[in-house]
N, C-alpha and C positions, 0 to 999 in steps of 0.2 A: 892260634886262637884269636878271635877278634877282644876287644874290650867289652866290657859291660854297658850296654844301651839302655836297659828299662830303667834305673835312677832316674832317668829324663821322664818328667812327667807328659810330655807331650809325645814319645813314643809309648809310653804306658795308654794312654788314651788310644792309638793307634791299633794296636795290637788287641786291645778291648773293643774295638767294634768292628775288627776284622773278621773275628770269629764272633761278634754278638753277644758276647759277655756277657749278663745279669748276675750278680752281685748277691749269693745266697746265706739269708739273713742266718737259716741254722748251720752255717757254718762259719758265723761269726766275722766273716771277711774281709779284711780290710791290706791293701797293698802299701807297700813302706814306696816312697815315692822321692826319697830324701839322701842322696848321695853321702853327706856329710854323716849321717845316722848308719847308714849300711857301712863305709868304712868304719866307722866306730866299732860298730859289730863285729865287721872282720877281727877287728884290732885286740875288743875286745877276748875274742876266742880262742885268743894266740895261734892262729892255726899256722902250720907249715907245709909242704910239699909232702913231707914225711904222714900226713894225717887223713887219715879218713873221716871223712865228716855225716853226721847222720841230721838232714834237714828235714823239719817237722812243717807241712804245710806251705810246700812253697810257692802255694798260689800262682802265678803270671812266671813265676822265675828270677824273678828281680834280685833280691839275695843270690839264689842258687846261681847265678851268672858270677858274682863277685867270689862265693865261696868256691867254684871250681876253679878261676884263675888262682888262688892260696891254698888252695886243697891236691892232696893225692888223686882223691877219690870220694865224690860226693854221692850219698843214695837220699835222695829225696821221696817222701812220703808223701802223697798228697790225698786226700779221701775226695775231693771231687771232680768225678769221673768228665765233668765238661770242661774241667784245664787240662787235661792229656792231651789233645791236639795241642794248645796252646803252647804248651812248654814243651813238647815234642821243635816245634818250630821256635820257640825263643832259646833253647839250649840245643840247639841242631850244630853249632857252630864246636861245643864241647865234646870232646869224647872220653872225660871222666866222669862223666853222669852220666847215673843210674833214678829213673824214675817207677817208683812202684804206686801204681793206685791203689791203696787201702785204706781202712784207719788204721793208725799206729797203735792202737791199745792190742789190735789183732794180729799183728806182725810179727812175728815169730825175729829178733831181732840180735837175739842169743846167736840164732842160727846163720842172721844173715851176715852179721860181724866177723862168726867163725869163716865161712865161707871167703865174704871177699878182701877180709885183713887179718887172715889167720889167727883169729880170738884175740886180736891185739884191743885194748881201749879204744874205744871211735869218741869223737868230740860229737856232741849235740849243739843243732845250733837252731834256733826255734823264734818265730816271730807268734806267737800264742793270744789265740782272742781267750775272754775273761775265763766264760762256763767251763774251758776244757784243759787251764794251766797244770789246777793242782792233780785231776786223775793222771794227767800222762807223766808230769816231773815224778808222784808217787808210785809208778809204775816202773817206771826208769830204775830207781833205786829202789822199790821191793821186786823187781822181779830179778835183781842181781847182774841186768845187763851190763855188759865189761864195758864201762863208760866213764873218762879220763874226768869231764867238764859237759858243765850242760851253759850257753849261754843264749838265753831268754828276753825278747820284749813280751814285756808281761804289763799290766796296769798296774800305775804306781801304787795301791793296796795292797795288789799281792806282792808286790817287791818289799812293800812295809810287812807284812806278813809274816815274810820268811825270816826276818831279821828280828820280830821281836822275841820279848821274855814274859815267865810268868806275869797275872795278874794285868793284861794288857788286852784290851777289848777285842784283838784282830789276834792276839795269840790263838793256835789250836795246831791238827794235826800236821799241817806242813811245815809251821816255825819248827817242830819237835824233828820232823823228817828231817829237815833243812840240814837242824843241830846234829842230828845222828849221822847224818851219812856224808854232810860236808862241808866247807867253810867258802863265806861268802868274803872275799878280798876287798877291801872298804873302795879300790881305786877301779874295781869292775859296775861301777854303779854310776848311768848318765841318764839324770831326767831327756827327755825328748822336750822339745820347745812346745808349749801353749799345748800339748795334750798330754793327760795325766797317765804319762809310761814312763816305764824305765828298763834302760838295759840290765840284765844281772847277771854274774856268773855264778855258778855253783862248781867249787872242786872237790871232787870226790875225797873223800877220806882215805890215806891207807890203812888206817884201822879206826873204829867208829870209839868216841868219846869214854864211852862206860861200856858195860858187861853184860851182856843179856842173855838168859840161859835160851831166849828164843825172841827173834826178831817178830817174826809173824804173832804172836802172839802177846809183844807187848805194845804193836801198833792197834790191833783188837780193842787193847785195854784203853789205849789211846785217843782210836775213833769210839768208842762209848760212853767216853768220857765228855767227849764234846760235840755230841750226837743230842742231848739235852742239856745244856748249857745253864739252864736255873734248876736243874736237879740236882745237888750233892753227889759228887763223885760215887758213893753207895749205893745211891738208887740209880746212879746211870749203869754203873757196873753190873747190878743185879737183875736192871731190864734187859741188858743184853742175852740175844741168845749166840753171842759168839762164844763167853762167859761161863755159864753155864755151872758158877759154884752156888752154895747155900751163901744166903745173905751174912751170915754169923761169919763166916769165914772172910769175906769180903770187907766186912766191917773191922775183924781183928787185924786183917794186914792193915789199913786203913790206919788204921790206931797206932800202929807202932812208926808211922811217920812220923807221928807227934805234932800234928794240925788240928787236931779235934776232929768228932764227930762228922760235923756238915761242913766239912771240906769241901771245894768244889776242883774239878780237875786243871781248872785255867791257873789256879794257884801251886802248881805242881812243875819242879824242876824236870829236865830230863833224866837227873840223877833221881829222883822221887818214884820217877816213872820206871826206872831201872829198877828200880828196889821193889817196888811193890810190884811190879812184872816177874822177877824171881820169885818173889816169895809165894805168887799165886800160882806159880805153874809146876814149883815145888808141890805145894798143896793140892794139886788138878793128877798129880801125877799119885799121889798116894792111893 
């Protein structure tokens, strides 16, 4: 195997107008061009020889070169269709990569895991422009894909995001996600220099905090919650049509959190959320 080339920004320029590159704005695009930051990454994803790694987005290859020298087995996802020449030739060198053109929301990934690591955990390792962090990380973990660590550059909002608590301006459904399904190790956290990212890790939980008679349906209560944000958790709940109970009943669980009334949902623990998630789906089920 050679060593990793594209860190070097002047081979990244290279290979970019070899193929004629243009730079697609809905896809968010932007290449990690920073040796120091990709080892970080590495570093940070613990990966080993032992690991299959699932790469989100690997644009030019750059990461993907470094994660297949530490990796088993890299599959790389990439949705746009004019980097498959590209990384065909900058990972030509590798013969543990796997390049699938799709989007990753569409990837059947349950399936591909079982496939080429025998349903073993695969590490996620993801360099994430802003618009499309929280759909895929919430996907990851409600669609129950067998997934060890997810580690992420993300912009440092949504890195504050994941980490905060009730009552917090950036609190909503992915802080609650983050909380449910896995903990963030205070020492997987590096601002990048002069631009506002951060690396983060997420490790999965072997069993998620609190008790929920139904996952799916108390992230429902969740996202409706913070779906209108100056409405009262009541009236968010009751415009949902995820929801679907009589407002009386929505109001009585409500109550017995012992918040008052015009509660709003941002002031709500995951434990709150747990409880008033049973209690409704108890209710839903009579």
């Amino acid at each position: 195997m050679s060593k990793p080339t594209l860190g070097n920004p002047q081979n990244t320029i290279e290979i970019l107008q070899k193929y004629h590159f243009n730079f697609q704005k809905k896809f968010g695009q932007n290449f990690l061009i920073d040796t120091h930051v990709l080892e970080k990454i590495i570093s940070a994803a613990g990966i080993t020889k032992d690991d299959m790694v699932l790469e989100i987005g690997p644009g030019i290859g750059t990461m993907t070169q470094y994660l297949a020298e530490a990796a088993g087995k890299v599959a790389a996802v990439e949705i746009d269709k004019n980097l498959i020449p590209i990384l065909e030739d900058t990972l030509s060198e590798y013969d543990n990569v796997m390049v699938i053109n799709d989007d990753v929301l569409k990837v059947d990934i349950r399936g591909l895991v079982e496939k080429e690591n025998g349903g073993r955990p695969v590490k996620v390792v993801a360099n994430l422009p802003y618009y499309i962090t929280t759909p895929i990380i919430m996907g990851l973990f409600e669609g129950n894909v067998p997934v060890e660590s997810i580690t992420v550059m993300v912009q440092k909002e949504v890195a504050d995001r994941m980490q905060t608590g009730p009552g917090n301006k950036d609190y909503g459904a992915l802080s609650l996600a983050v909380q449910y399904y896995a903990n963030v190790p205070p020492n997987c956290f590096m601002p990048r220099p002069k631009v506002g990212s951060a690396v983060i890790r997420l490790t999965r939980h072997a069993a998620p905090p609190v008790k929920v008679d139904n996952e799916k349906w108390m992230f429902d209560i969740i996202r409706a919650s913070f779906n209108q944000r100056r409405k009262t958790l009541a009236n968010g709940l009751s415009n949902s049509d995820k929801i679907d109970l009589p407002k009386d009943v929505i109001t009585e669980a409500i109550a017995k959190l012992g918040k008052g009334e015009s509660v709003r949902g941002e002031s709500l623990s995951l434990e709150e959320f747990a409880a008033l998630s049973n209690d409704l789906w108890e209710k839903k089920g009579r």
